[in-house]
Backbone as CSV, one residue per row, in Angstrom:
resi,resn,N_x,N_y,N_z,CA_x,CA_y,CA_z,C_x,C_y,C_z
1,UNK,-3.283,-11.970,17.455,-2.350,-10.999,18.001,-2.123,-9.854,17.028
2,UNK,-1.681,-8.571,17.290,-1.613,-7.817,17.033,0.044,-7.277,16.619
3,UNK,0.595,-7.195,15.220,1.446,-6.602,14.413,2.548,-5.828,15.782
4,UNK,3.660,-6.812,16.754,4.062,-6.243,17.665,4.574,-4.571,17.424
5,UNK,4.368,-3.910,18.212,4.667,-2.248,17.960,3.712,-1.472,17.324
6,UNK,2.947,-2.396,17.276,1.327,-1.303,16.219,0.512,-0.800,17.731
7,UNK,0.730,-0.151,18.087,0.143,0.422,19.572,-0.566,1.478,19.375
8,UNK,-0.747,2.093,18.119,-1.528,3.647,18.303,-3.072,2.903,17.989
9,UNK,-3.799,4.236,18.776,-4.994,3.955,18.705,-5.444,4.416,17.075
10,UNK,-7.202,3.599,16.467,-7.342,3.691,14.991,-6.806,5.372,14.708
11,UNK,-7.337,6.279,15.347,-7.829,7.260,15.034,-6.490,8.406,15.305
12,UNK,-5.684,7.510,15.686,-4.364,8.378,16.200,-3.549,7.629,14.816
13,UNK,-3.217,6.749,13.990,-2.893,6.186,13.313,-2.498,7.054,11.581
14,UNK,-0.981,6.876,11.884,-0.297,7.148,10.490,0.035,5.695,9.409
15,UNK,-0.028,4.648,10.284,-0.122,3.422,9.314,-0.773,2.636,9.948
16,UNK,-1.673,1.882,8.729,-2.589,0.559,9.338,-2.237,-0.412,8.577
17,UNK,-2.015,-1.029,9.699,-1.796,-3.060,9.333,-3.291,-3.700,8.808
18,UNK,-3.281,-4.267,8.028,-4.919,-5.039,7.331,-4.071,-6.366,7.277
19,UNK,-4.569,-7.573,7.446,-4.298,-8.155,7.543,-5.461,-9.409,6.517
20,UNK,-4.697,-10.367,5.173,-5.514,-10.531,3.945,-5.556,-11.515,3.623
21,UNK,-6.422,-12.636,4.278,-5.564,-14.536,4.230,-6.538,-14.701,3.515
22,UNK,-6.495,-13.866,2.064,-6.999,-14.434,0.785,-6.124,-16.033,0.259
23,UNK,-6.662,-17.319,0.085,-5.700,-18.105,-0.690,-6.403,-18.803,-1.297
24,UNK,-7.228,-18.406,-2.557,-7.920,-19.127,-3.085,-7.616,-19.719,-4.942
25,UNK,-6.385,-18.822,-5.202,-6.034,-18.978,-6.557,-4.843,-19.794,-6.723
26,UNK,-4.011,-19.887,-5.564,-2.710,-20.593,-5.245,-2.173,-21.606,-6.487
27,UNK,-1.151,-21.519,-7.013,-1.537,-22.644,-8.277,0.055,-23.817,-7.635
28,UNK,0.482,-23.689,-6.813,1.364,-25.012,-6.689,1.243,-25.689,-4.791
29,UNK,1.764,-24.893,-3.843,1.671,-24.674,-2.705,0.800,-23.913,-2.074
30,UNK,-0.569,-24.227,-1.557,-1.024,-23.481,-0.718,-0.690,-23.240,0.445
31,UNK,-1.451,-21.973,1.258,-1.178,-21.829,2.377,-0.689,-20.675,2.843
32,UNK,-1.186,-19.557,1.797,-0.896,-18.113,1.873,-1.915,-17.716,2.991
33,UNK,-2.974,-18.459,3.441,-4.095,-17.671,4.432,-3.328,-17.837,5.580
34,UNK,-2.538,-18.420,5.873,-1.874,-18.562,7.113,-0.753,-16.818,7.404
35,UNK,-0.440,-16.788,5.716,0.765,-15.300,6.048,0.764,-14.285,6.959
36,UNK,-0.750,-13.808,6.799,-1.029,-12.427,8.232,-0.675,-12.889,9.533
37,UNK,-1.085,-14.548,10.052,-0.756,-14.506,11.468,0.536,-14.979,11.685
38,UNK,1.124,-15.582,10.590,2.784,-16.096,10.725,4.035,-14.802,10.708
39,UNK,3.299,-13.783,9.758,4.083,-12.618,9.848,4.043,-11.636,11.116
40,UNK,3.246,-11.821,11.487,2.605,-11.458,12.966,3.391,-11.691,14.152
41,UNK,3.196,-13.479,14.216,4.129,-14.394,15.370,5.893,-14.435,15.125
42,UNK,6.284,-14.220,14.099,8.005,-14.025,13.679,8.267,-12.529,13.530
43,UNK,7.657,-11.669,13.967,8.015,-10.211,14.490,8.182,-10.342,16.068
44,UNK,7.440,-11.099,16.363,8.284,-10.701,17.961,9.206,-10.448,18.480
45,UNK,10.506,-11.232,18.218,11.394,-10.892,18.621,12.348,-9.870,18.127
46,UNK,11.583,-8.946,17.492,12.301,-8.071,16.818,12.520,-6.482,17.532
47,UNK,13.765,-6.274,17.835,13.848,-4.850,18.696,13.032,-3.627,18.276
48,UNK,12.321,-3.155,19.157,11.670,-2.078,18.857,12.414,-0.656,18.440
49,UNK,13.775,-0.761,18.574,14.504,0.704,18.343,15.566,0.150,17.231
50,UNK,15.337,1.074,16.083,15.975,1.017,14.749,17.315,1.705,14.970
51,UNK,18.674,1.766,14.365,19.732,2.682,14.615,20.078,3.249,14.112
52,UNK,19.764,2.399,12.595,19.842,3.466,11.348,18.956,4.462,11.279
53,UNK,17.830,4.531,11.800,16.709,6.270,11.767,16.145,6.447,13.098
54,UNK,17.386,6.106,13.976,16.764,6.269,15.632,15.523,6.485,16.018
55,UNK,14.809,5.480,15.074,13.135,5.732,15.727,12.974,4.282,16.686
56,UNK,11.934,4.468,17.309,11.112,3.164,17.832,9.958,2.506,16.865
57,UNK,9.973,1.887,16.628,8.404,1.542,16.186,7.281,1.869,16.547
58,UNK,7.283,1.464,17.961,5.987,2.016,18.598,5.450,3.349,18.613
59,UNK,6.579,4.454,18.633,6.244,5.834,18.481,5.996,5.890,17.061
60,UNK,5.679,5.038,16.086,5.805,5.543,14.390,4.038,5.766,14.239
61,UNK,3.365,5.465,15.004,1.948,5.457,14.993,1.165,3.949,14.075
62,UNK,1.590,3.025,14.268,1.211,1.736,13.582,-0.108,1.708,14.346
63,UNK,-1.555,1.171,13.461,-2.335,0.287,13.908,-2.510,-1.075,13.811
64,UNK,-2.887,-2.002,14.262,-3.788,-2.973,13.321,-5.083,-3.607,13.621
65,UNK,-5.303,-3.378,12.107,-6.691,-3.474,12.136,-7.018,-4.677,12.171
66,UNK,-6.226,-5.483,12.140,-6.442,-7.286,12.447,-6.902,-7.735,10.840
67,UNK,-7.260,-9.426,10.738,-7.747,-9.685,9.610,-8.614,-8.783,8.907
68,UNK,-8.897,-8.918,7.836,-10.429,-8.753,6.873,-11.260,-10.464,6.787
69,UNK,-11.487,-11.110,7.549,-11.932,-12.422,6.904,-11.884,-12.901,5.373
70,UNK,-11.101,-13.425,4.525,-11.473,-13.821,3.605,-12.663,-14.919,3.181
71,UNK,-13.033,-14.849,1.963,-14.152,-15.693,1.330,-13.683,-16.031,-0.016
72,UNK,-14.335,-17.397,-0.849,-13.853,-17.530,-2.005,-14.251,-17.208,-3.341
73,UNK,-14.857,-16.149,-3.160,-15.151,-15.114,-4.203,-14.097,-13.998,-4.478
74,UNK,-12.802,-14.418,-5.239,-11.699,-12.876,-4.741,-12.060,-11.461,-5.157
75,UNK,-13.096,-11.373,-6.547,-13.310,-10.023,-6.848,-13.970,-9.935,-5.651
76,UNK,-14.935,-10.042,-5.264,-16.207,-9.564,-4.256,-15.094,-9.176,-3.122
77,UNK,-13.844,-10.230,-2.984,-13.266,-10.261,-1.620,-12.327,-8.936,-2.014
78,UNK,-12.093,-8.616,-2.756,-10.908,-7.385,-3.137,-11.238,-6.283,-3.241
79,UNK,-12.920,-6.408,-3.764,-13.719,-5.035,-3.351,-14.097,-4.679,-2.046
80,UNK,-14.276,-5.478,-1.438,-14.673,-5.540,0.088,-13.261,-4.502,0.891
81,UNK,-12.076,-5.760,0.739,-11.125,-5.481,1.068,-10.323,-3.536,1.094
82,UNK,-10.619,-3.472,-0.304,-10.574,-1.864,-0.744,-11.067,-0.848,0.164
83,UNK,-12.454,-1.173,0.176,-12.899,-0.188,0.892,-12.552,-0.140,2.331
84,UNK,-11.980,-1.218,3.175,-11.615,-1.081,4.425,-10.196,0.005,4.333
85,UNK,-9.650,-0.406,3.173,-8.086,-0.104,2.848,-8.149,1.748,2.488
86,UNK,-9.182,2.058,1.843,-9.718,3.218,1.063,-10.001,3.934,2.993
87,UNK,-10.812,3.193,3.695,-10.914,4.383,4.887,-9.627,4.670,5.595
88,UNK,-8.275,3.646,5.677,-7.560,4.654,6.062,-6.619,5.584,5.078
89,UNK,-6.991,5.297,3.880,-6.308,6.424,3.307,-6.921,7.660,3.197
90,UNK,-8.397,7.484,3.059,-9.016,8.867,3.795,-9.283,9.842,5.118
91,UNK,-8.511,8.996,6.076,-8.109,9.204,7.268,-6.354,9.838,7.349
92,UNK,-6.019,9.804,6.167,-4.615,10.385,6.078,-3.368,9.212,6.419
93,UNK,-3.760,7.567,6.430,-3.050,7.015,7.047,-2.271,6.036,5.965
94,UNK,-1.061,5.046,5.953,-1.013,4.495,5.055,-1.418,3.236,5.358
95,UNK,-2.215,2.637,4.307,-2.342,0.782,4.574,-0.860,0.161,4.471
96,UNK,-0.958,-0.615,5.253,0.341,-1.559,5.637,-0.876,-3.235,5.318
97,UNK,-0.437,-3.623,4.034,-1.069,-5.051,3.783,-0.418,-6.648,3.816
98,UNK,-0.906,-7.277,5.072,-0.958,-8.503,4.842,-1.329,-9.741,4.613
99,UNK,-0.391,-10.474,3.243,-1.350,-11.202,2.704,-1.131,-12.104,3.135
100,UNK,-1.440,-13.651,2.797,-2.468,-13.781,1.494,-1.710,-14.002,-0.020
101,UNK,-2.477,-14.352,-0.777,-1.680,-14.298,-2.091,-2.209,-13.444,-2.887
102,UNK,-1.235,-13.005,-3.829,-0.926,-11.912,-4.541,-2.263,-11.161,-4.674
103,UNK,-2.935,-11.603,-5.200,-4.381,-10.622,-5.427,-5.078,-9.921,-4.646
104,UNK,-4.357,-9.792,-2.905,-5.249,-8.664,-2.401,-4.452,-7.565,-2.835
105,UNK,-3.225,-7.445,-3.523,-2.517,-6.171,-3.626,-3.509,-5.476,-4.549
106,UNK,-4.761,-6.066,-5.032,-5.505,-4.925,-6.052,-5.882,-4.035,-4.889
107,UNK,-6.732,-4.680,-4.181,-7.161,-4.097,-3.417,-6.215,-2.472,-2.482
108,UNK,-4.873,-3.190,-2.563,-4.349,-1.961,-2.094,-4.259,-0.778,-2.944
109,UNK,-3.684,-1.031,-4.089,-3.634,-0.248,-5.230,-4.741,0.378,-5.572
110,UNK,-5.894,-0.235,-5.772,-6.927,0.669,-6.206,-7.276,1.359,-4.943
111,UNK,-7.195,1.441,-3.846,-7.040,2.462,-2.513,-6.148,3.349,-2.447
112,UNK,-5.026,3.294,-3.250,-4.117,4.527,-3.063,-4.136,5.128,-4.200
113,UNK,-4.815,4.497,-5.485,-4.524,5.111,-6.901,-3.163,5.740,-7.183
114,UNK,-1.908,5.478,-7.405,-0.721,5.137,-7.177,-0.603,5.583,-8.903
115,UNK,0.634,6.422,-9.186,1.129,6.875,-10.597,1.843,5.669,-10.782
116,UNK,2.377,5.001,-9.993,3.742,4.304,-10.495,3.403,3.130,-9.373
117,UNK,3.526,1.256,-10.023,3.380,-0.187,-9.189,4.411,-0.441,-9.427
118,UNK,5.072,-0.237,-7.909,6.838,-1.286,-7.966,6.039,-2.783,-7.259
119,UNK,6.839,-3.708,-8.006,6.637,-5.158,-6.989,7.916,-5.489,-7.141
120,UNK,7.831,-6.273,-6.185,8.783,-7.252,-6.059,8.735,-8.617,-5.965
121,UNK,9.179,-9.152,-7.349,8.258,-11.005,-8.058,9.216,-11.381,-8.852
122,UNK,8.934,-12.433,-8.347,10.175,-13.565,-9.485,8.998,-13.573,-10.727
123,UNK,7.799,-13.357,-11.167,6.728,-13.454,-11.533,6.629,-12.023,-12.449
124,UNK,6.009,-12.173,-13.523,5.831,-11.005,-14.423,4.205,-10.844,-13.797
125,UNK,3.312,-11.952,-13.341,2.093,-11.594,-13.404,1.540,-10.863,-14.431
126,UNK,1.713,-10.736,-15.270,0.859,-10.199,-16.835,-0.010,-10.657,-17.305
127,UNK,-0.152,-11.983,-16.572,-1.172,-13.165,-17.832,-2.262,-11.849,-17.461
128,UNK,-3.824,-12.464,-18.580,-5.160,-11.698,-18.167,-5.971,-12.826,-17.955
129,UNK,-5.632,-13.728,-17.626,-6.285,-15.019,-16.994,-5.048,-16.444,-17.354
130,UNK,-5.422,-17.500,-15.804,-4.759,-18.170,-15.739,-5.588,-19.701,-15.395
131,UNK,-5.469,-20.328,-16.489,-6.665,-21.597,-16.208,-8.355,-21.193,-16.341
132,UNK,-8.508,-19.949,-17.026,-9.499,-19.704,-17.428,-9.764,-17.841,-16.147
133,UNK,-8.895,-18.445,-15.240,-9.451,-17.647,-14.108,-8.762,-15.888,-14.409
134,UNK,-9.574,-14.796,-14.520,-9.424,-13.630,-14.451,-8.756,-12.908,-13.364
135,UNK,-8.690,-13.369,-12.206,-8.376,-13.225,-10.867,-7.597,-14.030,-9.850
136,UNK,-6.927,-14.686,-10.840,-5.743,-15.559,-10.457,-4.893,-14.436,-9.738
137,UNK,-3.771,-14.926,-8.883,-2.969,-14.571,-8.220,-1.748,-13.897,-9.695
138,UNK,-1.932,-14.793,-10.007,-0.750,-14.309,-11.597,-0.952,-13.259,-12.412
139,UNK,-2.248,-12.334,-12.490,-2.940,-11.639,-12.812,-2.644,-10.092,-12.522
140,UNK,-1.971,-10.109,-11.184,-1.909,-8.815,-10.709,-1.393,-7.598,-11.258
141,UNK,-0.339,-7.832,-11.683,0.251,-6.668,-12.188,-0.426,-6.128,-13.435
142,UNK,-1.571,-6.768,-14.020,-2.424,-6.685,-15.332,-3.269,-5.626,-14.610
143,UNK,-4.072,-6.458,-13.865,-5.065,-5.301,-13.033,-4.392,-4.035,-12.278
144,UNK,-2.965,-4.223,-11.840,-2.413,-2.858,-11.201,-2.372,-1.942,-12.160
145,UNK,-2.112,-1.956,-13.620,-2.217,-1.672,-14.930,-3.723,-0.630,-15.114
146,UNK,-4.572,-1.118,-14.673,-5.788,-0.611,-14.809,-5.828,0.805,-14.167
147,UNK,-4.997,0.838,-13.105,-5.154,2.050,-11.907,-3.991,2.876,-12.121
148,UNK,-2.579,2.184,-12.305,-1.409,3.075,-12.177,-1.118,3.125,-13.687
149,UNK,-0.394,4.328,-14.080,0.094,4.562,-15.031,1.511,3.559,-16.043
150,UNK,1.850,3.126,-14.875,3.172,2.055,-15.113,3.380,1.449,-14.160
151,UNK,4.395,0.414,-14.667,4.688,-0.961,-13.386,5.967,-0.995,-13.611
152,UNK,6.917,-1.039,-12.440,7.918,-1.147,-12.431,8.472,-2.791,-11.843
153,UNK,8.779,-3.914,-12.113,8.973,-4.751,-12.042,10.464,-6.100,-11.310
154,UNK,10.590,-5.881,-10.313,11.898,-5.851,-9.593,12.294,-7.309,-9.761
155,UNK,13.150,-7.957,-9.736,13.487,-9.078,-9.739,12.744,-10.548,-10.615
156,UNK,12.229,-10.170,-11.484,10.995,-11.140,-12.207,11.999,-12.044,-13.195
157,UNK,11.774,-12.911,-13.029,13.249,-14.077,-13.787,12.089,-14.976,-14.330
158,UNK,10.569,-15.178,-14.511,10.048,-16.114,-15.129,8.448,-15.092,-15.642
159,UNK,7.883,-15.613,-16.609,6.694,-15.172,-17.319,6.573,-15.918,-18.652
160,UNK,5.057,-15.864,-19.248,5.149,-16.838,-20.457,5.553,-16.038,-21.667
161,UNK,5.619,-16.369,-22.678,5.871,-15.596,-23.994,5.174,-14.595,-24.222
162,UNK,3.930,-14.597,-23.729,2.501,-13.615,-23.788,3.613,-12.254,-23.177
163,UNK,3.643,-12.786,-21.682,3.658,-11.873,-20.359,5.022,-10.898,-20.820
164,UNK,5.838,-11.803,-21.498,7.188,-11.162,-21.696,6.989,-9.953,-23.207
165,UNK,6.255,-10.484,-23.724,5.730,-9.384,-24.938,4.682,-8.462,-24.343
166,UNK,4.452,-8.636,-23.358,3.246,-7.392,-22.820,4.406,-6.748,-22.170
167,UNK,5.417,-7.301,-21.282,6.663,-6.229,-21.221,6.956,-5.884,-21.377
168,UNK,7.369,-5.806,-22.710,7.732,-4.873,-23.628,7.105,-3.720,-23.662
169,UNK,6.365,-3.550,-23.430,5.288,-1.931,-23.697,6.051,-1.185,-23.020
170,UNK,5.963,0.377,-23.125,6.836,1.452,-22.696,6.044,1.540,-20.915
171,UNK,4.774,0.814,-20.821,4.433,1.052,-19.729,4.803,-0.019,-18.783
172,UNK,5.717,-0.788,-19.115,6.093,-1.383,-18.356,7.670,-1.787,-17.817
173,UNK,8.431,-2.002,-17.255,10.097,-1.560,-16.473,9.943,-3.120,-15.753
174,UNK,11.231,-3.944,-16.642,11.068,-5.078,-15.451,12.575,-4.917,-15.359
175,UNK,13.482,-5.445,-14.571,14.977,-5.170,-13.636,14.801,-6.495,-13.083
176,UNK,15.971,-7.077,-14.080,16.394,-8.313,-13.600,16.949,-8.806,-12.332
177,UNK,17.230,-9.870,-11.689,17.669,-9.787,-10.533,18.965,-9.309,-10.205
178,UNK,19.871,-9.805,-11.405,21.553,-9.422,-11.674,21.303,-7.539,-11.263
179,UNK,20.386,-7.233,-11.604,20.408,-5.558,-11.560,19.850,-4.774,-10.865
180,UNK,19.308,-5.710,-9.991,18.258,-4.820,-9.165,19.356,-4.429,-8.070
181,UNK,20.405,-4.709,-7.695,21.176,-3.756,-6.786,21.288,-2.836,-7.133
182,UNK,22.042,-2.232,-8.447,22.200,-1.342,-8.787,20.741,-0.111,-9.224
183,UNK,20.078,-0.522,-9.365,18.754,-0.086,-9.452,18.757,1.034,-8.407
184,UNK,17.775,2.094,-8.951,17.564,3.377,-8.233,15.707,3.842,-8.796
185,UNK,15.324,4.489,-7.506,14.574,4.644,-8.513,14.288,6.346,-9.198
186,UNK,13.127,6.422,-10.154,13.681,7.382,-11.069,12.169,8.529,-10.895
187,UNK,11.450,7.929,-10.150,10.083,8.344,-10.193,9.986,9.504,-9.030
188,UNK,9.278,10.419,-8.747,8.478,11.104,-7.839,7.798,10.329,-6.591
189,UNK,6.776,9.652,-7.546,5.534,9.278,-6.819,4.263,9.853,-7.173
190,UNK,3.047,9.587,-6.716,2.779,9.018,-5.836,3.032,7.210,-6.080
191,UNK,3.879,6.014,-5.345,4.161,4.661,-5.766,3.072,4.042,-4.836
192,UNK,2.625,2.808,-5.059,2.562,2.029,-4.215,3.719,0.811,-4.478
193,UNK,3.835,0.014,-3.091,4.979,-1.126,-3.330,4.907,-2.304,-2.799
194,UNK,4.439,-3.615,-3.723,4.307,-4.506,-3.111,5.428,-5.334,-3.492
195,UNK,5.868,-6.418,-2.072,6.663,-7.277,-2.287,6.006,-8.489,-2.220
196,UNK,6.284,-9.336,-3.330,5.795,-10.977,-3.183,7.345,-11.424,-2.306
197,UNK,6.774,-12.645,-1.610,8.069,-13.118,-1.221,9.227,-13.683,-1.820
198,UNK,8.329,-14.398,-3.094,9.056,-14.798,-3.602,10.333,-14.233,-4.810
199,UNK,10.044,-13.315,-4.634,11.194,-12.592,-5.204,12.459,-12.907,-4.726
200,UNK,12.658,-13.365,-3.482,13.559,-13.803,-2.982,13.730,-15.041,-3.627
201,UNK,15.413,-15.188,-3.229,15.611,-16.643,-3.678,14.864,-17.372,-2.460
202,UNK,14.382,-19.246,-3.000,13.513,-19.882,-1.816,15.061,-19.936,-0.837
203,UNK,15.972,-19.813,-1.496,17.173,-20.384,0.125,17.010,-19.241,1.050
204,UNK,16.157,-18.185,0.817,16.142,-17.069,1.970,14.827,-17.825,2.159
205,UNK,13.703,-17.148,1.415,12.315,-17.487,2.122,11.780,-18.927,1.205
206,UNK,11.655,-19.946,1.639,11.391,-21.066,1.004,9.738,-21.113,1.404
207,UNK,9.565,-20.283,2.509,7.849,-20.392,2.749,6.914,-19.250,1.833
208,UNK,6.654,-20.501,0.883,5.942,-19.460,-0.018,5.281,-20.694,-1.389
209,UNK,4.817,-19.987,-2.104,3.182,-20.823,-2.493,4.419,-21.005,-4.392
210,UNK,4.802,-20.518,-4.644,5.525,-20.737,-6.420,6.866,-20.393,-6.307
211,UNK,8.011,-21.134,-5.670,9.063,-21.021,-5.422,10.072,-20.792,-6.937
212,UNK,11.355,-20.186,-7.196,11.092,-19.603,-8.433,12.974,-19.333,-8.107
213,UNK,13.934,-20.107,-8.586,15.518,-20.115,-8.280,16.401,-18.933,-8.647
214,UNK,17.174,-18.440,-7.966,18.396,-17.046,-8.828,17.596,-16.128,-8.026
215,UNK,17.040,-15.897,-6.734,16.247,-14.547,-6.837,17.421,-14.279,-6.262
216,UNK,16.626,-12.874,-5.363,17.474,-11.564,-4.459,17.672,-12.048,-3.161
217,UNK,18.428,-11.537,-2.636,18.853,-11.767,-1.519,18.061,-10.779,-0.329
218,UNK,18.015,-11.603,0.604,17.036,-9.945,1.394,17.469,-8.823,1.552
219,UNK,19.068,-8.321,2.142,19.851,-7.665,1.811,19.165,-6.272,0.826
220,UNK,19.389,-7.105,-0.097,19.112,-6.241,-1.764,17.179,-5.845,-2.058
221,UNK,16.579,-6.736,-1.445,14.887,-6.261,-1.191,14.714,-5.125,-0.295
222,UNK,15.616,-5.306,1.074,15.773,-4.349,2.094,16.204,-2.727,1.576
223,UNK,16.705,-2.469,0.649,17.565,-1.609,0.059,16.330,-1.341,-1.212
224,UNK,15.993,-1.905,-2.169,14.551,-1.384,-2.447,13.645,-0.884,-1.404
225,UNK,13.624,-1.600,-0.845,11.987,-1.129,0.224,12.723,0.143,0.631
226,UNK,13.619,0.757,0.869,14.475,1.712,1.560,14.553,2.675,0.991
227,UNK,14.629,2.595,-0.587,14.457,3.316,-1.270,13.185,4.389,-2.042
228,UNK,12.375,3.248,-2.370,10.907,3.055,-2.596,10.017,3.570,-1.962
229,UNK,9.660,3.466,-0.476,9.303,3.660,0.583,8.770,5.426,1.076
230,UNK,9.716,6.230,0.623,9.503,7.836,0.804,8.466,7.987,-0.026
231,UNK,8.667,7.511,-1.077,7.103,7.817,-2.405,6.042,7.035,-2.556
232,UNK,5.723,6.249,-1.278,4.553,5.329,-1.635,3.786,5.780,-0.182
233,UNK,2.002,5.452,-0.996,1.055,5.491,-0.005,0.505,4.235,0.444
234,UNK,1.499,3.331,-0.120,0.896,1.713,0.711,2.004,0.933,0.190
235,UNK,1.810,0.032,1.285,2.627,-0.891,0.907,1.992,-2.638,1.290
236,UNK,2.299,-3.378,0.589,1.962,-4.879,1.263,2.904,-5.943,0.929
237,UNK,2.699,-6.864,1.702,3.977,-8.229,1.494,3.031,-9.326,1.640
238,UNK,3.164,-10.299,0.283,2.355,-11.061,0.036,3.054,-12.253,-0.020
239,UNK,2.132,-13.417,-0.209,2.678,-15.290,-0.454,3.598,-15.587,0.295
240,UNK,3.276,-15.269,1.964,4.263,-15.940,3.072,3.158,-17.126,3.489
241,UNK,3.949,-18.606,3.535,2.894,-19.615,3.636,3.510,-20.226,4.892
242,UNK,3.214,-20.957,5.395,3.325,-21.942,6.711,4.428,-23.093,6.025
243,UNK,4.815,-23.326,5.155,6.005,-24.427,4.041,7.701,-24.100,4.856
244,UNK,7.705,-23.219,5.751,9.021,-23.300,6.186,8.865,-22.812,8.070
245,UNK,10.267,-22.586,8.061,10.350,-22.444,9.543,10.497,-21.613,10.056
246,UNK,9.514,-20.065,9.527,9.819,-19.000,9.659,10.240,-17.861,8.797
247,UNK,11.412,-19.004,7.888,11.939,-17.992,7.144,11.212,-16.298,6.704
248,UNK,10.036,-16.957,5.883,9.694,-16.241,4.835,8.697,-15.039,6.088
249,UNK,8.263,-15.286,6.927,7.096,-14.548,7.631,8.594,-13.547,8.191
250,UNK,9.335,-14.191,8.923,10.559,-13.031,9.379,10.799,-11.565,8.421
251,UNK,11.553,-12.301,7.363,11.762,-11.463,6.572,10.347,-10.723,6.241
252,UNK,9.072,-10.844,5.394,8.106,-10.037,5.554,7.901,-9.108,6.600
253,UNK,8.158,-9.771,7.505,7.780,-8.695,9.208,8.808,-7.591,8.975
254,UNK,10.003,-8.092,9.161,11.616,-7.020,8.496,11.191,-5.903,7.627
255,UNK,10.623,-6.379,6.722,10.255,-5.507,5.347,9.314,-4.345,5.685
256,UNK,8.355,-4.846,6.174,7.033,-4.019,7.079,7.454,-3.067,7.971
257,UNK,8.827,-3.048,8.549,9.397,-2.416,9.604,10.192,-1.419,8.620
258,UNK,11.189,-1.805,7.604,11.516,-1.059,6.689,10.870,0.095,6.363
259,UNK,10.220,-0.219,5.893,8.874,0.382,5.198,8.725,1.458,6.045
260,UNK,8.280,1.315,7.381,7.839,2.217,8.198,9.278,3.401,8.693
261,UNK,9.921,2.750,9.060,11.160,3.228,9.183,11.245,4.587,8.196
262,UNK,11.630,4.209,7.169,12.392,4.949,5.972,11.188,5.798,5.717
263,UNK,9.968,5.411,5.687,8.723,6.769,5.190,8.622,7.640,6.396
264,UNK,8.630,7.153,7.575,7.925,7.745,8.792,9.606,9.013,8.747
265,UNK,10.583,8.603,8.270,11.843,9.585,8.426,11.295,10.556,7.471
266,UNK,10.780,10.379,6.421,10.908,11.172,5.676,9.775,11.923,5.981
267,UNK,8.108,11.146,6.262,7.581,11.835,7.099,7.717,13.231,7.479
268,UNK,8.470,12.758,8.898,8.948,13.920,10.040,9.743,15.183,9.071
């Protein structure tokens, strides 16, 4: 099924849904390949007319482009991935990404080449390999590093001694959870913005692959993405797993709608 309210045709399209059931690095709970169609099926019931930016959805020009098939090769799969992601940004459109776990967000990032990586992770992701692996899910924000100039780091309450001394660098901004309300952001753009789910505390989204205690409340993610959102050319929501009853795919779907909402205003 198709991302309810994504109705424009490819070629009429200001945002495209990709859809990324990469789950091959998972290190506690699998079951991130399930996220694209669970985030999919817990949007339904969601009203098509917003009140806060009196838009519809359906008029915002959403596509989707349905899965990318994943395979268990993730570089090969993230290069692949890119270039699907890379044609609609050369089409003028933004990728809208769903994952999957964390590591297709390279793929988004290196498609928008982005000055500034906000995420949103209970997770520093800094390691440069995890169990030997280069392309671990934990990895990401190392490789977003490669493309964007800085990483801005939203809610991250765990990392190893390594990850927390690579924080330290001037190129990097992490905002604890205690602070991320108050948080603004300070940048221009061009951003990209990915949310892991788990940034949330698990008592909001418990469906998710490295559950991680004290996060944000959705509330307070909603209000990032809200913010964030005017200065980014992509966005994706990653590590929604099949482990709960909805929770976590709802809220993702929510976020995705955000997203569209608040850019497509600024948009116009």
């Amino acid at each position: 099924m198709a991302f309810p309210g994504a109705t424009a045709e490819r070629s009429d399209a200001s945002y495209v849904v990709v859809g990324a059931p990469l789950d091959v690095s998972t290190t506690f709970q699998p079951g991130a390949r399930f996220g694209p169609r669970r985030i999919r099926h817990f949007s339904v019931a969601f009203e098509d007319y917003d009140r806060r930016t009196g838009a519809r959805f359906s008029d915002l020009g959403v596509h989707d482009h349905g899965d990318v098939h994943a395979w268990d090769d993730a570089p090969e799969y993230v290069a692949y991935l890119e270039g699907v992601l890379s044609d609609a940004v050369r089409d003028g459109a933004v990728p809208l990404l769903l994952g999957g776990e964390h590591t297709v967000t390279v793929a988004g990032v290196e498609a928008v080449e982005p000055a500034v990586y906000v995420c949103l992770d209970a997770h520093l992701d800094l390691r440069s390999e995890f169990d030997g692996n280069e392309w671990s899910h934990a990895t990401v924000t190392r490789h977003a590093l490669e493309v964007a100039d800085e990483a801005v780091i939203l809610g991250a309450r765990t990392g190893s001694k390594e990850e927390w001394e690579r924080a330290d660098r001037e190129d990097v901004t992490v905002v604890p959870p205690e602070e991320v309300s108050g948080w603004k952001p300070t940048f221009d753009g061009p951003a990209y913005l990915s949310v892991d789910v788990d940034g949330a505390d698990p008592s909001v989204a418990p469906g998710t692959g490295t559950m991680e205690p004290f996060g944000l409340s959705a509330r307070e993610i909603r209000e990032v993405v809200r913010a964030v959102a005017p200065a980014c050319g992509g966005f994706d929501i990653v590590e929604v797993n099949d482990r709960d009853d909805g929770q976590a795919a709802a809220l993702g779907g929510k976020l995705l709608r955000e997203f569209v909402y608040a850019h497509a205003v600024e948009r116009r």
